[in-house]
N, C-alpha and C positions, 0 to 999 in steps of 0.2 A: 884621886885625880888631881895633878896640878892647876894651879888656877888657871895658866895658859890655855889648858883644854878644857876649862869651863868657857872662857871666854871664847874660844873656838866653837863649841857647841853651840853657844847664846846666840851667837852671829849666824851660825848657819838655820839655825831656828828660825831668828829673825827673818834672813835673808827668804826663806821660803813662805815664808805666811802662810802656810799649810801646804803646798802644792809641795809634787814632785819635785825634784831634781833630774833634769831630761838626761834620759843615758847615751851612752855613748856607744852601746849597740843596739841592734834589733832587725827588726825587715827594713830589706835594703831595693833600692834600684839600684844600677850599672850605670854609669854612663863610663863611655868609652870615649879615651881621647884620642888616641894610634895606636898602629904597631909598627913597628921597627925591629930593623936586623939587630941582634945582642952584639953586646961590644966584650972584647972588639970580634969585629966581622966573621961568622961562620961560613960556611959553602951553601946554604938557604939564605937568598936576596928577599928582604921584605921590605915594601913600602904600602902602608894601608893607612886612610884617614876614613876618620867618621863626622858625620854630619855633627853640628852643634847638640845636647842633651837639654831639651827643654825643660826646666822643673816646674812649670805651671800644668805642662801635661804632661806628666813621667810616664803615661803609658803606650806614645805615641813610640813607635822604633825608629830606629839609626837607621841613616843610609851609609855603607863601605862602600870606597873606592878605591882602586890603586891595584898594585900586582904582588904579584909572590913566586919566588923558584922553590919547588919543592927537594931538597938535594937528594934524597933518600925514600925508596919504595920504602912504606911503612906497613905494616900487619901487623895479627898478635905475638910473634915472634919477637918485635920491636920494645925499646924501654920507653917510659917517659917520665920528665922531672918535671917539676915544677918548682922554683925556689922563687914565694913573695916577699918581698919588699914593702914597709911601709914608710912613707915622706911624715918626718917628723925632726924637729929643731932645723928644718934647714937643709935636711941631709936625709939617704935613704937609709933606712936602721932595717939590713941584711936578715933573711932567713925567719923572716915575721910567721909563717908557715912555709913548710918543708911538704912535696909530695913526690913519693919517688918509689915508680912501679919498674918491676924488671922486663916483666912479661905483659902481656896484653899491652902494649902500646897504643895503636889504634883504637881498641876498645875503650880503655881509661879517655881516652881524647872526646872518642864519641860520645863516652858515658857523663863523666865528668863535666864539661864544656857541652852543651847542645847545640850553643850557635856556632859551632865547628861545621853541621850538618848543611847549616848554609853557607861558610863561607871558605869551607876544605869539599866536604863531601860534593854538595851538586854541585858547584864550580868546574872541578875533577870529574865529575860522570863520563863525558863524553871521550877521556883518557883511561874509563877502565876502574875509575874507583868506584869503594862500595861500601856502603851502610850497614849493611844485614848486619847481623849478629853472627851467623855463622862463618863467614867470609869476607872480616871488616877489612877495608885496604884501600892507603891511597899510593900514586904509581908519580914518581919521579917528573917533571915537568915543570913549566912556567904556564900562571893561571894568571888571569884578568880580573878584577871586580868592578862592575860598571854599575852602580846606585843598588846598590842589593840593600834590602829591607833587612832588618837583624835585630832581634831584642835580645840583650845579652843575659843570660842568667846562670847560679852554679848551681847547679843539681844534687839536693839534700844539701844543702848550705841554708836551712834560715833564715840563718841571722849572723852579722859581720859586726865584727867594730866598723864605723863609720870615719869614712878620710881617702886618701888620696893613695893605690897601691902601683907598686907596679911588678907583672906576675914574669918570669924567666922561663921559657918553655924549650927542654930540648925534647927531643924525639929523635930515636937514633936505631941501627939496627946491628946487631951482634956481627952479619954479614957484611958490613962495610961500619967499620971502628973507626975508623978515620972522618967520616963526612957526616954528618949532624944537620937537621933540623933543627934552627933556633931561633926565639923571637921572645921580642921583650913585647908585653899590653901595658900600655898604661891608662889605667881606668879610677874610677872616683865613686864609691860606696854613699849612697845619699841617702837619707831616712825615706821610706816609704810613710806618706800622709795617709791620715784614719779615714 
């Protein structure tokens, strides 16, 4: 071992006094800062804000507000991507995780994402959309959000690196190639406290 890496060692020996070195993943809360139309602009109009993300009590939920066009009847017919981003030196460093289903569309949405259920699914009820398993779907329209309660969470995710992401969502359907579903979240991975 070069002395350089001794003396790296010593230092970090030192520097710890026996404790941990806190990581840089683990259990995470959400907090959400918006969603916005993807750039540049698709044929799905988003504008969504969330209430401020408290950390003294991470388990209190967000309120959403704002609207959304849905451009595209979605089913299990339907694709969906996901392409995250994570904010690092400055800049977004592209395709931090890749998800990308061909079929089931709606499903992966529902599955994947749960707080889709409150801020796609019942928003939509009264237009015809639907949850079930056997018959997921949401139907083409512009929706409202007026203080909706939402805790955001990823299902079978863990544990994340912690930091600042932001996630690329199309959702699209084979029957109309042209017109897209898309929205950018930007959200913020924060340690869950013991």
């Amino acid at each position: 071992m070069s002395p350089g890496a001794h003396l790296l060692f010593a230092l970090l020996v030192a520097e710890t006094r026996g404790r941990s070195i806190p990581s840089a993943v683990g259990p995470y809360h959400i907090a959400v800062e918006r969603i916005d139309d993807c750039m540049p602009p698709m044929a799905s109009k988003v504008h969504v804000r969330f209430s401020h993300f408290n950390p003294s009590r991470p388990t209190d939920a967000q309120y959403a507000w704002g609207s959304y066009y849905w451009a595209v009847d979605t089913d299990d017919a339907s694709y969906f991507k996901m392409h995250i981003s994570k904010w690092s030196n400055n800049q977004w460093k592209p395709n931090f995780f890749v998800f990308n289903f061909k079929v089931k569309g709606c499903s992966v949405l529902r599955d994947l994402l749960p707080v889709t259920k409150a801020l796609v699914f019942d928003v939509a009820k009264s237009a015809g959309a639907s949850y079930e398993r056997a018959n997921c779907f949401v139907p083409t329209g512009s929706y409202e959000l007026a203080n909706k309660s939402v805790r955001v969470v990823l299902a079978d995710v863990p544990v994340m690196p912690y930091g600042r992401y932001r996630a690329t969502v199309n959702v699209g359907s084979p029957k109309q190639p042209d017109t897209i579903n898309c929205l950018d979240a930007y959200v913020q991975f924060i340690p869950k406290s013991k």
